[in-house]
DRENZADO-282227 format. One line per 8 residues: number of its first residue (from 1); their letters; for each residue x, y, z of C-alpha. Coordinates in nm, 3 decimals, decimal comma, padded with zeros to 5 digits, m for minus. Example, Ala and Ser with C-alpha at 12.3 -4.5 7.8 and 13.67 -1.06 7.14 Angstrom:
BEGIN
1 = AS = 01,230 m00,450 00,780 | 01,367 m00,106 00,714
***
This chain:
BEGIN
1 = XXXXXXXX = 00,000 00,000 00,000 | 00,144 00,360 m00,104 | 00,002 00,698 m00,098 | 00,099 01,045 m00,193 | m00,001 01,336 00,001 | 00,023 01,698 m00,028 | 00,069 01,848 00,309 | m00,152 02,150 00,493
9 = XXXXXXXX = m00,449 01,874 00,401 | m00,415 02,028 00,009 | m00,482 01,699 m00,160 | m00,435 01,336 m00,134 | m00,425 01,003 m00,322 | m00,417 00,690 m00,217 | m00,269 00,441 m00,395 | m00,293 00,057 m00,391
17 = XXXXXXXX = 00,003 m00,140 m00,602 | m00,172 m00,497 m00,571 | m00,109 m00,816 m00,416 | m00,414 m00,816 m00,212 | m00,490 m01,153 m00,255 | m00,347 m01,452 m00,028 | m00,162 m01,437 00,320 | m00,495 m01,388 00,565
25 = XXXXXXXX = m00,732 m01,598 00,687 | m01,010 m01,340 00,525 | m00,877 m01,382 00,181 | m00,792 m01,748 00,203 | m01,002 m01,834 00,474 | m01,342 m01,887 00,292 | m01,505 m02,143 00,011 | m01,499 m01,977 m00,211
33 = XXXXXXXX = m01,186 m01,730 m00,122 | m01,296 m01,340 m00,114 | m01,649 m01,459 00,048 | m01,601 m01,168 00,288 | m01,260 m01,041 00,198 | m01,400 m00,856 m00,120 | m01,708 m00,692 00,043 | m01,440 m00,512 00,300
41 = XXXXXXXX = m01,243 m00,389 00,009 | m01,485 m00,226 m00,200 | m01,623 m00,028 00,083 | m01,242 00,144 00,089 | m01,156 00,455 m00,092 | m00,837 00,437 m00,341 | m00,764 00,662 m00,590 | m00,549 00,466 m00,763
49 = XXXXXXXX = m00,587 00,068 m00,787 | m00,319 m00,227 m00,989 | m00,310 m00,591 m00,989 | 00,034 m00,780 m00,869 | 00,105 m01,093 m00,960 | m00,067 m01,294 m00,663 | m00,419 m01,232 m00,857 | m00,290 m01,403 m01,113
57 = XXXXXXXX = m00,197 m01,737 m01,016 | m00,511 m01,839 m01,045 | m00,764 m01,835 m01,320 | m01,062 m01,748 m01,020 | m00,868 m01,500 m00,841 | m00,807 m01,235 m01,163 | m01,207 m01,324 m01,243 | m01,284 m01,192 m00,945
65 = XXXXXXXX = m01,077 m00,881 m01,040 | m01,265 m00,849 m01,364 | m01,636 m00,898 m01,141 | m01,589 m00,733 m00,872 | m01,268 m00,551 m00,779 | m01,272 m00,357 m01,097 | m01,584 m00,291 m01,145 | m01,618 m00,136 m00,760
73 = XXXXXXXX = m01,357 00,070 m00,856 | m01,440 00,157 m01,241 | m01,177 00,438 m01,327 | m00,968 00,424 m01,083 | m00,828 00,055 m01,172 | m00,611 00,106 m01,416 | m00,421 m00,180 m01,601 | m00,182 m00,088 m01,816
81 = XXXXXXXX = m00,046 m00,355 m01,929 | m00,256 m00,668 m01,804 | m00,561 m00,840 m02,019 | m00,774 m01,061 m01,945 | m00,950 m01,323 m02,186 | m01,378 m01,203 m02,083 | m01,516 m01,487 m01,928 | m01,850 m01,448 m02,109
89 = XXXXXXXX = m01,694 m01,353 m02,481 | m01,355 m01,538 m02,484 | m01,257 m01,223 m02,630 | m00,911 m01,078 m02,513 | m00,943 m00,694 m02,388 | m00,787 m00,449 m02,120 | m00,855 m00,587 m01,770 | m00,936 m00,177 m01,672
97 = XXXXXXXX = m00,823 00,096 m01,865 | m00,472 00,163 m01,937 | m00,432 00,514 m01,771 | m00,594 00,789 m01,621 | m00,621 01,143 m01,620 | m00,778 01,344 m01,356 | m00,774 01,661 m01,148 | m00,712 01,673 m00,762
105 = XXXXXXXX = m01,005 01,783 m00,552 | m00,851 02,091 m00,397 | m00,542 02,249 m00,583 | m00,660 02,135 m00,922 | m00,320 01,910 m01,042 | m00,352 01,754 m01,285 | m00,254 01,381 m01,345 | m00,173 01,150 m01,549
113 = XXXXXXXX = m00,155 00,797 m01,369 | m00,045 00,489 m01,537 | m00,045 00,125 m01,348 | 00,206 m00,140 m01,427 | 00,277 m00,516 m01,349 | 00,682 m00,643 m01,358 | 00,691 m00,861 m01,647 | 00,563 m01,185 m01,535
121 = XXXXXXXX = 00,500 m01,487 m01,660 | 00,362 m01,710 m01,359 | 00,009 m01,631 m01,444 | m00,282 m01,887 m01,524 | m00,396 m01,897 m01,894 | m00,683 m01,639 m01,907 | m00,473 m01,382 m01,857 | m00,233 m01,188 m02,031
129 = XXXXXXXX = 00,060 m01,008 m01,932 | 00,232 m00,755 m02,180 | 00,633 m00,699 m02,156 | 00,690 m00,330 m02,021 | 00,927 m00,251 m02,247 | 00,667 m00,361 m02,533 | 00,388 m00,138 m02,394 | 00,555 00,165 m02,362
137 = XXXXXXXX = 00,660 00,163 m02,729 | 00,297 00,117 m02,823 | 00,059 00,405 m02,974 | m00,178 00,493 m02,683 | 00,094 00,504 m02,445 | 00,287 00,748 m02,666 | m00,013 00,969 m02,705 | m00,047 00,963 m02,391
145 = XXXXXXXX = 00,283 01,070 m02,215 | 00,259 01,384 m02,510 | m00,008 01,534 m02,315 | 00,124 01,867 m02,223 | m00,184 01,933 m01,985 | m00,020 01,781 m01,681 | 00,114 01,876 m01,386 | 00,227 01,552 m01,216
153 = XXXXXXXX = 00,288 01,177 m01,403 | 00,215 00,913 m01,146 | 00,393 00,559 m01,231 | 00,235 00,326 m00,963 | 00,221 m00,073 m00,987 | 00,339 m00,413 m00,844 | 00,705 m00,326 m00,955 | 01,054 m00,288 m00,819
161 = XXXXXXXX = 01,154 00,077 m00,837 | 01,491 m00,061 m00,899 | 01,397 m00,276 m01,196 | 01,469 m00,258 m01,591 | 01,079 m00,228 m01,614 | 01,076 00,135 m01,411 | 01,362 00,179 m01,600 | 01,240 00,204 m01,924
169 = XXXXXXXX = 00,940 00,386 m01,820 | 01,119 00,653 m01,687 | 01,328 00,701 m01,960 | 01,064 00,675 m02,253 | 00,896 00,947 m02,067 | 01,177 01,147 m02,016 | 01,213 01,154 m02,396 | 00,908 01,355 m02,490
177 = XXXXXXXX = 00,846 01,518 m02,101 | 01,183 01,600 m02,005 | 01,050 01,864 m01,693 | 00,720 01,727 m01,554 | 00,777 01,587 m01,247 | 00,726 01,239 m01,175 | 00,615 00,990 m00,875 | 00,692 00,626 m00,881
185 = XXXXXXXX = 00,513 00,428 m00,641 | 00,626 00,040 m00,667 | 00,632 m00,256 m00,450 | 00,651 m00,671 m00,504 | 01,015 m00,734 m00,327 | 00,897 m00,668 m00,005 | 01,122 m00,384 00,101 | 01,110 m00,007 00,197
193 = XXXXXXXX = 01,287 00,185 m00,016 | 01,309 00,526 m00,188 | 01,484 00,597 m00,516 | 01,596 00,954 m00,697 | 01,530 00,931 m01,112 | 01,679 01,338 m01,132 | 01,571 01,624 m00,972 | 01,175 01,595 m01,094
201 = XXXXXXXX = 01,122 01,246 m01,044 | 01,143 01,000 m00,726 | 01,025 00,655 m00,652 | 00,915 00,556 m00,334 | 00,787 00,169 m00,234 | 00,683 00,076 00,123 | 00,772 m00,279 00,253 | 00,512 m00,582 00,241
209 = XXXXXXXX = 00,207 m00,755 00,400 | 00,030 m00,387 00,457 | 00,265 m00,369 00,772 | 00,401 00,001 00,631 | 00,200 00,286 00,492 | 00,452 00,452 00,248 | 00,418 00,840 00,229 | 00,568 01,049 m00,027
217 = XXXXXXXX = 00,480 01,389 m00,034 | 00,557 01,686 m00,322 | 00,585 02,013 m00,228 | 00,604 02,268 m00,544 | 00,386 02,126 m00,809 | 00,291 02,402 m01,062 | m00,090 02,392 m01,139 | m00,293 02,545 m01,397
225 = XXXXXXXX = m00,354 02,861 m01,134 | 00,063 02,924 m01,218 | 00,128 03,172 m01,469 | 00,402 03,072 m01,592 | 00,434 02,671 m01,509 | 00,797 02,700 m01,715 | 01,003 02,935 m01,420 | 00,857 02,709 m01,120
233 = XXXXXXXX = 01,129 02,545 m00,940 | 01,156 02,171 m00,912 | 00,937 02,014 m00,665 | 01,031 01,866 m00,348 | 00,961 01,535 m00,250 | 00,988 01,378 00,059 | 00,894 01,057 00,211 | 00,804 00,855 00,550
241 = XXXXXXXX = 00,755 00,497 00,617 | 00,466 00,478 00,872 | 00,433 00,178 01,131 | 00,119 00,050 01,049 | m00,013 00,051 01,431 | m00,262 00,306 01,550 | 00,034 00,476 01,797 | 00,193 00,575 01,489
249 = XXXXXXXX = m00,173 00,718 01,322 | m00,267 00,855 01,655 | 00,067 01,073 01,640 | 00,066 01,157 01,248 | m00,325 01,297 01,259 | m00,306 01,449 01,605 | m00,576 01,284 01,718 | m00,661 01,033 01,961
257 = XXXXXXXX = m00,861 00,701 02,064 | m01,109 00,910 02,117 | m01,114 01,087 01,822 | m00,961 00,870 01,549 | m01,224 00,642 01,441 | m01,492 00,748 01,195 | m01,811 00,591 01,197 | m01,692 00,436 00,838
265 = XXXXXXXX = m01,398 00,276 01,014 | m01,591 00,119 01,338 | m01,826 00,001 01,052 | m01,584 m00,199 00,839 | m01,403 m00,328 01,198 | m01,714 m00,501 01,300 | m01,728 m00,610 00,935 | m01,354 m00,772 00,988
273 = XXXXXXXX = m01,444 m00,900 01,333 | m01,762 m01,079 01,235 | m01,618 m01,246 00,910 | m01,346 m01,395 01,132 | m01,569 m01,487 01,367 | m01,766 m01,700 01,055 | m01,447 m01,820 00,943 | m01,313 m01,927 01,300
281 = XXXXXXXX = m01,006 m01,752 01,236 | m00,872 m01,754 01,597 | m00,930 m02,145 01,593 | m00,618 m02,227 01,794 | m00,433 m02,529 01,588 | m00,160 m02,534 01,845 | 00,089 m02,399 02,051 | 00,405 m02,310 01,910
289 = XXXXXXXX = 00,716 m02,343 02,118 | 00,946 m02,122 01,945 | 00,973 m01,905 01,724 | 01,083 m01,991 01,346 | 01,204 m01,766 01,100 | 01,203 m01,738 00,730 | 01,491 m01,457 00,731 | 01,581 m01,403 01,016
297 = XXXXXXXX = 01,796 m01,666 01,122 | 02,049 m01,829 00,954 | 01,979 m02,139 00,700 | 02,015 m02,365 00,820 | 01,950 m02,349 01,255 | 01,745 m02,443 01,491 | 01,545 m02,114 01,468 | 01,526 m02,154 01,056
305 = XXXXXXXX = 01,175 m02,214 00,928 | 01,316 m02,407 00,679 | 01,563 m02,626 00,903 | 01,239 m02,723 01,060 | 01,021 m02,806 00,788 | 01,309 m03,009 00,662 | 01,396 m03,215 00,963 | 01,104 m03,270 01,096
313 = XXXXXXXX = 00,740 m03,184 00,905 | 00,800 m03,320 00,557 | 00,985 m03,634 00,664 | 00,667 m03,672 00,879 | 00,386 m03,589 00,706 | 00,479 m03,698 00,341 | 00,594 m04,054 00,478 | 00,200 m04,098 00,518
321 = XXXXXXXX = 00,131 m04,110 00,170 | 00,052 m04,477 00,043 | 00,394 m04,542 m00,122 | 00,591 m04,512 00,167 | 00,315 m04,739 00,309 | 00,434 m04,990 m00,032 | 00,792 m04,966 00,059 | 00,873 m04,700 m00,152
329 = XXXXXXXX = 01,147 m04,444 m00,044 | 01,107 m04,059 m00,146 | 01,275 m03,741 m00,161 | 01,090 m03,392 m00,122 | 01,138 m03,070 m00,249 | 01,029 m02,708 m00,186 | 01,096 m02,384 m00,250 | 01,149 m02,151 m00,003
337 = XXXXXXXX = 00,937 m01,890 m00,140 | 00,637 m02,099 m00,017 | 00,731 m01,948 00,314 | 00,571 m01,610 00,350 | 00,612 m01,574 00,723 | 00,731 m01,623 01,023 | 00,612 m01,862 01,299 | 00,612 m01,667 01,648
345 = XXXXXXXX = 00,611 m01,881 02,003 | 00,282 m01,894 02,107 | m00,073 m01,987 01,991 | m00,086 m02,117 01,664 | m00,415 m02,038 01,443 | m00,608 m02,128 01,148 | m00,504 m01,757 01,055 | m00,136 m01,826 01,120
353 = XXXXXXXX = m00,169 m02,097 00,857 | m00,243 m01,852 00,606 | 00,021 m01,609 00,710 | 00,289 m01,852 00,716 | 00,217 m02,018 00,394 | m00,117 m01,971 00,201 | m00,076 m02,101 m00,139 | m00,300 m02,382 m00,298
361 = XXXXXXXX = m00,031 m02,560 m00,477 | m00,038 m02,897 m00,380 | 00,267 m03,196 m00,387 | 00,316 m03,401 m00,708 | 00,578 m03,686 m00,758 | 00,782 m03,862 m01,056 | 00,810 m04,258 m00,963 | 01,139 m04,397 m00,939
369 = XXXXXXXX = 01,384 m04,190 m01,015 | 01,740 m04,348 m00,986 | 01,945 m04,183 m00,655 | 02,163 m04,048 m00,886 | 01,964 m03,785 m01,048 | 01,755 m03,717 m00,783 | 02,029 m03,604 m00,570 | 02,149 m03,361 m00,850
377 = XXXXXXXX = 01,777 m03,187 m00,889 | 01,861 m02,952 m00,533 | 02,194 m02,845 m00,631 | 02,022 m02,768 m00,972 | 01,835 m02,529 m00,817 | 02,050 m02,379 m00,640 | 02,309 m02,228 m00,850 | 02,347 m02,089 m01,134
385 = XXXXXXXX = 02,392 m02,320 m01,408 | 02,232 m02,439 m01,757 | 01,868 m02,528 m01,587 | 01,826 m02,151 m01,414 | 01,957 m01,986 m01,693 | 01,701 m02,199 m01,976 | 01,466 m02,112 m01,722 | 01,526 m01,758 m01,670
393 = XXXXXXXX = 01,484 m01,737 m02,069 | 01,134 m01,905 m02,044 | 01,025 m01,657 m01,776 | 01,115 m01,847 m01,452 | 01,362 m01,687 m01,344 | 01,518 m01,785 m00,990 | 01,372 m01,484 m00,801 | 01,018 m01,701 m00,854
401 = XXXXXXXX = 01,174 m01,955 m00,589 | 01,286 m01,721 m00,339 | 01,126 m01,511 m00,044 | 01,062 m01,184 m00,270 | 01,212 m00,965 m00,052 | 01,525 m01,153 m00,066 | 01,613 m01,091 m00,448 | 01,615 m00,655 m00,365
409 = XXXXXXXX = 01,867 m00,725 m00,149 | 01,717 m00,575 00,180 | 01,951 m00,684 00,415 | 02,213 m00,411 00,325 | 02,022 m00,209 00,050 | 02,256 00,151 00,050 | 02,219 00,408 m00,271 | 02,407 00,399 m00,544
417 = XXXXXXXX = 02,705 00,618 m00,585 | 02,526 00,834 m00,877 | 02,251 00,855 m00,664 | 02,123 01,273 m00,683 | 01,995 01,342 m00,324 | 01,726 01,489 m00,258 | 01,703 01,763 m00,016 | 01,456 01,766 00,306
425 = XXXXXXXX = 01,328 01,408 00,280 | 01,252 01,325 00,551 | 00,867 01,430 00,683 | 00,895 01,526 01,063 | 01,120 01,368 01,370 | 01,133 01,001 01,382 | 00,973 00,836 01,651 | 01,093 00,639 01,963
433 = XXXXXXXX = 00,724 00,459 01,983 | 00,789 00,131 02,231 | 01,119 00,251 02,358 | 01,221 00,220 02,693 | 01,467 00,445 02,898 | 01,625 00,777 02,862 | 01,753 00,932 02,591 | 01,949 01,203 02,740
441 = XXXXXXXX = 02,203 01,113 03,029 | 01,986 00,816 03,086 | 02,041 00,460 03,080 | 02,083 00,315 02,700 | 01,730 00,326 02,531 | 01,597 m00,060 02,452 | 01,440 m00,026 02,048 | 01,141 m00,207 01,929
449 = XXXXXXXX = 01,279 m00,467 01,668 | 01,198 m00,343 01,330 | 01,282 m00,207 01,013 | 01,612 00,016 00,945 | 01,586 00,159 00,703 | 01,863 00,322 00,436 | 01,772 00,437 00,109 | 01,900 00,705 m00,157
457 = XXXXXXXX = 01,833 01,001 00,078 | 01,951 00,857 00,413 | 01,875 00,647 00,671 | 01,607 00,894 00,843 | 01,344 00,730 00,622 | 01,160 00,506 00,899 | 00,894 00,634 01,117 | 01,006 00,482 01,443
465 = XXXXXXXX = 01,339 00,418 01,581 | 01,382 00,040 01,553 | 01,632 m00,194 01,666 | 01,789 m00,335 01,391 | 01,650 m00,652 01,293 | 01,926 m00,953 01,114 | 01,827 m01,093 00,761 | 01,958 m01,396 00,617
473 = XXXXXXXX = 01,997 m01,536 00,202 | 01,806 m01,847 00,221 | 01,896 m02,130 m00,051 | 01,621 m02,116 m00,323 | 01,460 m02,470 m00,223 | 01,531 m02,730 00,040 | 01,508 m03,091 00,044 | 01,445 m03,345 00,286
481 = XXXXXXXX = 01,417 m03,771 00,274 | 01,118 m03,938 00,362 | 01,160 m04,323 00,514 | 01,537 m04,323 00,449 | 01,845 m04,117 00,615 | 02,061 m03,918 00,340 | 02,377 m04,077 00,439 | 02,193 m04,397 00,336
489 = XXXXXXXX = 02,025 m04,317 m00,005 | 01,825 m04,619 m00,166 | 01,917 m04,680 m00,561 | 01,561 m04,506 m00,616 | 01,294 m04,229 m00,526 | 00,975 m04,108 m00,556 | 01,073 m03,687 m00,625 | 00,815 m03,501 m00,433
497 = XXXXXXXX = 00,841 m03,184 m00,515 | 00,580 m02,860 m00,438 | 00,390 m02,828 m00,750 | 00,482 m02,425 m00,816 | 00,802 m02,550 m00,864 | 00,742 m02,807 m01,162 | 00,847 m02,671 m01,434 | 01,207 m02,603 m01,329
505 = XXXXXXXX = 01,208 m02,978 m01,153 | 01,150 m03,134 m01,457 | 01,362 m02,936 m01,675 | 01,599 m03,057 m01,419 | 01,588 m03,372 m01,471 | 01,548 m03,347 m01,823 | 01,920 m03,179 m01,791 | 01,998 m03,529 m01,579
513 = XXXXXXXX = 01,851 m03,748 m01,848 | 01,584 m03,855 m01,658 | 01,287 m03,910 m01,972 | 00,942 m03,741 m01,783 | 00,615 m03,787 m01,944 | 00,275 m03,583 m01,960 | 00,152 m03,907 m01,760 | 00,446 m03,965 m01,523
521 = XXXXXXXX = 00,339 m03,679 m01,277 | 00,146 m03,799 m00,997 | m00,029 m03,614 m00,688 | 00,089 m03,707 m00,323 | m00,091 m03,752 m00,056 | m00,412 m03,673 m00,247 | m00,264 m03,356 m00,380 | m00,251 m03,172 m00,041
529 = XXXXXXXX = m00,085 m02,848 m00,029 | 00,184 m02,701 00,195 | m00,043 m02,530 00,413 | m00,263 m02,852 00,444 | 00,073 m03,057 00,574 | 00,194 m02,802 00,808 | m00,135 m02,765 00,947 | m00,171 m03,120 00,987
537 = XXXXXXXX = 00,192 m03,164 01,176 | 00,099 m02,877 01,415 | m00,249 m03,019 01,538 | m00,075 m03,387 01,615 | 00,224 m03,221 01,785 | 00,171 m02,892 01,919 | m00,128 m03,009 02,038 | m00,298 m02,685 02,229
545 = XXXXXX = m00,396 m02,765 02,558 | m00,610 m02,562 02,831 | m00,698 m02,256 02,760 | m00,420 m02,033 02,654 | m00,057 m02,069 02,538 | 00,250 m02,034 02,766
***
């Protein structure tokens, strides 16, 4: 979630760069998913709405875009280089229209707001996804970035701002606008981050999972009311990633918890609340007894989300399939992008299920592959070699496999050297919300773990003061062995592998020589998904007993 705000309550947008689908219990929570989740959303007022690529994994989830989420939003969606195939014609047409123009409320700016997707090519059939670099050579969006009737270009979507896609926007509008300002919003790695094009044009995207509200401001826009737009100095932008807690909305409005909530808000709360309530959300599966963490311990430890799963819930759960029960031997595989979250000690829901990994890909298997080539398929993956880089031409590209906020580099993201700063970015003091202690003469102040941030204007980006928090490169998948030890392989294996990840395992062991047919892939254990076998292990051994946690 982004917005962009003109100070002195002159105007505001808010902006929306997709992936709103998948990683809650309201979302995925429901048969079918959205039963509640999409009545919530189009109560909410965005100005500016994309898709990301999570609505497209599935040939339901970007139908409901097309019945409901655009249409609740008509104009405002904008899709500008996403189709969909119409359900009732078969007919292949814009999913929402490619751009809009429109005039803020107060000042009068005028702006011209485009919506992009990174080029991706993970989505389901009925859907189609147009290069970047292909759509801004086409006609409309050439007429349309030669409209000299505009104060401000917005560039928002479910993109990187460091990425060859904002790239070439940027620079095929700089060719025919070389002095209108210009606002990137992005997002899909995960990170908070804020990046300088040249003195009229910044970027700004604001972490993941709706946990930061990203806040760019521009000071200095000309408007029609200018009389001569040509002599106005560049604008100034500025930028503040907000804590998304009510401390942190309490301090930024100047209000209270008396005085915050609107009678809209308290409305759509009691909407949230009593769809949980429907979907037994709170449901406790278990009790967790540590924490486990997808980056933020090392790979592989005791506190690794992905040491655990290998040592101890796939050999577990995936020896109960009937092959194991035949004799048969297997080895699993899974990426560790099927990980979205962390697992925190403590009570262990049918919502954390959906936070930790919600995706409805389920486990498939190739019979009897010799030891030999099965063992090769993980370090495959792994590193760079023939498979990722055939695959990386097809589309799938390694940074599919991966925790997204791993491939942007977060743990030590600085600006680059050519980097033109930007002066005044910061919006206001940062705050020392949850600190303890005093921070003059006193005693050292204890920090709330949390982000820290650095980006091409400084390090004064973040809200609140945070301790810093460690991040860790995780391999791309994992593997474990079900009925056998690895120091003891058999001379054959059932591969189990995560279904998402198919198309590289079995150009993988095409590489090996292993021969795969259309009819040699095989669902185990029924087909059940990640989420089903995790949830599974956690109800026969953290078993929740009495009435709360420890």
């Amino acid at each position: 979630m982004q917005s962009r705000a003109d100070k002195d309550g002159s105007d505001i947008l808010l902006v929306d760069t997709g992936d709103r689908v998948e990683g809650n219990g309201l979302y995925d929570g429901s048969d079918p998913k959205g039963e509640y989740y999409f009545d919530v959303l189009e109560k909410q007022k965005i100005d500016l709405i994309c898709s990301g690529n999570h609505e497209l994994y599935q040939a339901n989830a970007s139908k409901n875009e097309f019945y409901k989420t655009v249409p609740a939003f008509k104009e405002n969606y904008v899709a500008s280089n996403l189709d969909i195939y119409n359900p009732e014609t078969g007919k292949l047409e814009p999913l929402a229209p490619r751009f809009r123009k429109f005039a803020t409320k107060n000042q009068g700016i005028r702006i011209l707001a485009f919506g992009f997707l990174f080029d991706f090519t993970g989505n389901a059939n009925n859907t189609v996804v147009t290069p970047v670099e292909t759509t801004v050579k086409q006609d409309w969006f050439q007429q349309a970035i030669r409209d000299r009737d505009v104060d401000l270009i917005v560039v928002f979507g479910h993109v990187a701002i460091r990425s060859k896609e904002y790239d070439a926007i940027f620079k095929e509008i700089r060719s025919v606008q070389w002095d209108t300002p210009i606002a990137f919003l992005g997002g899909h790695t995960h990170i908070r981050d804020f990046k300088t094009y040249d003195k009229k044009a910044a970027a700004l995207e604001s972490g993941r999972y709706f946990e930061t509200i990203g806040f760019m401001s521009i000071d200095g826009l000309s408007t029609p009311k200018d009389k001569d737009r040509i002599s106005v100095a560049a604008p100034k932008f500025s930028r503040r990633y907000i804590d998304n807690n009510l401390f942190s909305l309490y301090h930024h409005t100047g209000l209270n918890n008396q005085t915050f909530s609107t009678e809209a808000g308290r409305n759509i709360s009691k909407a949230i609340h009593k769809a949980r309530n429907k979907l037994n959300l709170d449901q406790r599966r278990g009790c967790a007894p540590q924490a486990f963490y997808v980056n933020r311990a090392p790979y592989p430890s005791n506190a690794s989300i992905f040491t655990w799963l290998e040592n101890t819930v796939l050999p577990t759960q995936l020896s109960k399939d009937a092959r194991i029960g035949a004799g048969k031997l297997a080895l699993a595989v899974t990426n560790t992008g099927a990980m979205r979250f962390d697992i925190f000690k403590g009570a262990f829901t049918r919502d954390t299920e959906f936070l930790v990994s919600p995706f409805v890909s389920g486990f498939n298997y190739v019979a009897d592959v010799p030891w030999s080539a099965a063992a090769r398929v993980l370090p495959l993956l792994n590193n760079e070699g023939p498979v990722l880089d055939d695959m990386q031409r097809a589309g799938f590209g390694q940074w599919l496999l991966v925790p997204p906020e791993q491939i942007s580099g977060r743990a030590g993201l600085s600006p680059p050297p050519d980097a033109a700063p930007v002066a005044g970015a910061a919006a206001g003091p940062q705050q020392l919300l949850g600190a303890t202690g005093r921070d003059n003469g006193g005693p050292e102040i204890s920090l709330t773990p949390g982000y820290t941030t650095t980006d091409d204007v400084g390090t004064d980006g973040d809200d609140t003061l945070h301790a810093h928090i460690a991040f860790y490169d995780v391999p791309n998948c994992i593997q474990a062995p079900v009925g056998f030890a690895l120091g003891a392989p058999p001379e054959t294996v059932d591969l189990v592998y995560n279904q998402f990840i198919e198309p590289w395992v079995l150009l993988a062991m095409k590489y090996l020589g292993v021969k795969v047919g259309e009819g040699d892939v095989r669902p185990w254990l029924g087909g059940q998904s990640l989420t089903e076998v995790i949830r599974i292990w956690v109800e026969e051994n953290w078993a929740a007993k009495g009435k709360s946690c420890p």
